[in-house]
C-alpha positions in Angstrom: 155.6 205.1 -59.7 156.9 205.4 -63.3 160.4 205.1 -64.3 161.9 208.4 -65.4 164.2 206.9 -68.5 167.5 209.3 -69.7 169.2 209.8 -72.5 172.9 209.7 -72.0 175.8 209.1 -74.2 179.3 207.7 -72.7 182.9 208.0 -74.8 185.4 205.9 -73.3 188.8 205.1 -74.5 190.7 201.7 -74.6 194.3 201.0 -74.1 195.4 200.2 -78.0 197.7 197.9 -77.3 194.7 195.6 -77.0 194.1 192.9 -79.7 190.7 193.4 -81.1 188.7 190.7 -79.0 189.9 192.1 -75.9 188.8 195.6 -77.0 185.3 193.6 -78.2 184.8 192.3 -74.7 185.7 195.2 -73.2 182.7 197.1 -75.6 180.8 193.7 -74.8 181.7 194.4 -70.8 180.2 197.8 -71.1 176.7 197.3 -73.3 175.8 194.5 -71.4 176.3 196.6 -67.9 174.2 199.1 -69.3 171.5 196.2 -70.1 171.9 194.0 -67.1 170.8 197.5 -64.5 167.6 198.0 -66.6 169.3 200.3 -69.5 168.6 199.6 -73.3 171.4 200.8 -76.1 170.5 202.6 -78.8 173.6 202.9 -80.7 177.1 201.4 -80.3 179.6 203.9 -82.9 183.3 202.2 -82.5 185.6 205.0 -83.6 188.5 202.8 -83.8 192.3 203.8 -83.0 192.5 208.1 -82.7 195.6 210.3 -81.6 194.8 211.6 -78.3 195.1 214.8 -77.5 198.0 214.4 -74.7 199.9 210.9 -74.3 198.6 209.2 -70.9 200.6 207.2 -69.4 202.8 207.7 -72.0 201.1 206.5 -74.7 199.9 208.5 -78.0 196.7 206.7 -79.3 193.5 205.2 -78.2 190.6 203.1 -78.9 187.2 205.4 -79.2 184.0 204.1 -78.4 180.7 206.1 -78.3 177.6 204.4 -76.8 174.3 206.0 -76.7 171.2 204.3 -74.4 168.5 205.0 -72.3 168.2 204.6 -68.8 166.7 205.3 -65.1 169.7 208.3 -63.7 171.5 205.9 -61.5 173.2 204.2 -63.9 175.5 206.2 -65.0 176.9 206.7 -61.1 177.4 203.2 -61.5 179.0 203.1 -65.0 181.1 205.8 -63.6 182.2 203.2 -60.7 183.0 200.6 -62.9 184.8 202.4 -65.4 187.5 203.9 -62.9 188.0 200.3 -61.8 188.4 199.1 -65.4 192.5 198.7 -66.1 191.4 199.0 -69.8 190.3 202.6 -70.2 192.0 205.1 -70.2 189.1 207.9 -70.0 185.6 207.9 -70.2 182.6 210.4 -69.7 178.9 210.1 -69.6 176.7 213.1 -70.9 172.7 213.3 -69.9 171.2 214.7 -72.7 167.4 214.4 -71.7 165.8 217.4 -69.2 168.3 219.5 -70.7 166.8 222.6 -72.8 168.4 224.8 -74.7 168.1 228.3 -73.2 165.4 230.9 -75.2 166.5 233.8 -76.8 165.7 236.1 -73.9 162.0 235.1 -74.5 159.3 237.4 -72.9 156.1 236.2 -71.7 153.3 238.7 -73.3 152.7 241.8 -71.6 149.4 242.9 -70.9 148.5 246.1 -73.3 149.1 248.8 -71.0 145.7 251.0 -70.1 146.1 254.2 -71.4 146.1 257.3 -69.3 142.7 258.1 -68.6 141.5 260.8 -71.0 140.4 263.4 -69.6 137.7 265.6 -71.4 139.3 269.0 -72.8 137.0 270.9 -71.1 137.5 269.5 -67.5 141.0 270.0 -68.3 141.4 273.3 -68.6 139.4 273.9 -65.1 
């Protein structure tokens, strides 16, 4: 049987009160889970320190990082796992972007011509 390989993307933010090789290993921690279970990254996009949105846990800012890979669907089950054990994030989400489709603009399959009325000769018609 062939392996049905995903697109997904995961954003997860890290406590910034981190030096920079702990947020690296953390990143490190990550990439190479996604690798080790069969997964390859495409891309790793470190956003760096943002202002959230809401302080959590009291705490206004954040450490972005956006990773996009390829993988079989339970991973991400099990990055989920991982990343709620994880003292160093403080959120995190994984997207599947593959299977997806965006829907049609009310597409229509194409209608058969409709048969017009039988025509019926004038003269049988006025019988």
């Amino acid at each position: 049987m062939e392996k049905v390989m995903c697109s997904y993307e995961t954003l997860f933010v890290v406590r910034p009160d981190l030096g920079e090789e702990a947020i690296d290993a953390v990143v490190n921690k990550f990439t190479s889970l996604i690798a080790d279970n069969g997964g390859a990254v495409e891309a790793v996009n470190a956003w760096g320190k943002r202002r959230l949105a809401y302080p959590i846990e009291k705490i206004n800012e954040g450490y972005y990082v956006l990773v996009n890979f390829k993988s079989e669907p339970t991973l991400p089950l099990e990055l989920n796992r991982v990343f709620g054990i994880t003292d160093e994030i403080m959120r995190y989400l994984v997207v599947r972007s593959c299977g997806v489709t965006a829907p049609a603009a009310e597409e229509k399959a194409p209608e058969a011509p409709v048969a017009a009325a039988e025509e019926v000769p004038a003269e049988t018609a006025a019988e």
